[in-house]
N, C-alpha and C positions, 0 to 999 in steps of 0.2 A: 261374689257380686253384692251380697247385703248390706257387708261387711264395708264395702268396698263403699256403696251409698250412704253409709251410718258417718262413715268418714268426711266424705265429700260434704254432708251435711252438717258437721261439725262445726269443720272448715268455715264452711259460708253463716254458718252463725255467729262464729267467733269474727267476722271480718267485718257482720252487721254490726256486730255490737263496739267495735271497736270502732269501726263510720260515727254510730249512732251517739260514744261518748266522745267521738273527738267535738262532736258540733255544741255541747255542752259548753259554760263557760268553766277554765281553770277550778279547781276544787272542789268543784262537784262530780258527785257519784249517782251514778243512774238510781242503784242502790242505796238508798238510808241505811244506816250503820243500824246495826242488828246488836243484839247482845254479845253475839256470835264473835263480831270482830270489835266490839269497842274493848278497850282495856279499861281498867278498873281507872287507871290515874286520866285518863279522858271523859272517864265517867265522872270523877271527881270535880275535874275543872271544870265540866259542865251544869256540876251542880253548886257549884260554887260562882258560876257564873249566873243562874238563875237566881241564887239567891240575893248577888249584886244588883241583876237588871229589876228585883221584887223592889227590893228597898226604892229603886232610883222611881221605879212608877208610884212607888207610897208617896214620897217627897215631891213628886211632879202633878200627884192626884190635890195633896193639902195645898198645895201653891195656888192650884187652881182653882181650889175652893175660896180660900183665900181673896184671889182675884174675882170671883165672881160676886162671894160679899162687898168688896169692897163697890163694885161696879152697881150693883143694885142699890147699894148704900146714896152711893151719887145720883145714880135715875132718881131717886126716893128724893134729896135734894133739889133736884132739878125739877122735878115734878111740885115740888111746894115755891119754890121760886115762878114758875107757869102759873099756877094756880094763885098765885099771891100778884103777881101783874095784873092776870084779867082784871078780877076784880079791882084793882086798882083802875086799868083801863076803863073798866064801867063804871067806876064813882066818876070818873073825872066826864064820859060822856053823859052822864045822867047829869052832872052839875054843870055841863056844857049849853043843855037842852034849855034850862029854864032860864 
């Protein structure tokens, strides 16, 4: 009868788990891959895929450095252009007044 319960529970575990990965989407595993079952050459690709996606965030970080000097470079511009009106605008109301 234990025996018998150890079984039935098996069963219904194995049928949750099976429910529970069907509702998953495609290629994913309930489980994260473990040491246990990655092979060495998936390990590899994935290290060589980190090393791909390191570079591409290097080259996407200096881009945006890049873009951001450039962009405060123009505020910086823009901002003496502003400041170079006013003043303009106020000579010409001051020389308006008299």
């Amino acid at each position: 009868m234990e025996s018998e319960r150890r079984n039935n529970q098996c069963v219904d575990e194995d049928s949750r788990k099976e429910t529970s990965d069907a509702a998953l989407p495609p290629g994913h595993n309930r489980n994260p891959p473990t040491s246990e079952n990655t092979s060495p050459l998936n390990l590899e690709q994935l290290q060589n895929e980190l090393t791909v996606l390191r570079g591409q965030f290097e080259q996407m970080k200096a881009q945006h450095n890049k873009e951001i000097k450039l962009l405060m470079n123009e505020l910086d511009e823009e901002k003496k252009i502003r400041l170079t009106l006013q003043m303009e605008l106020k000579r010409i109301k001051k020389h308006m007044s008299k």
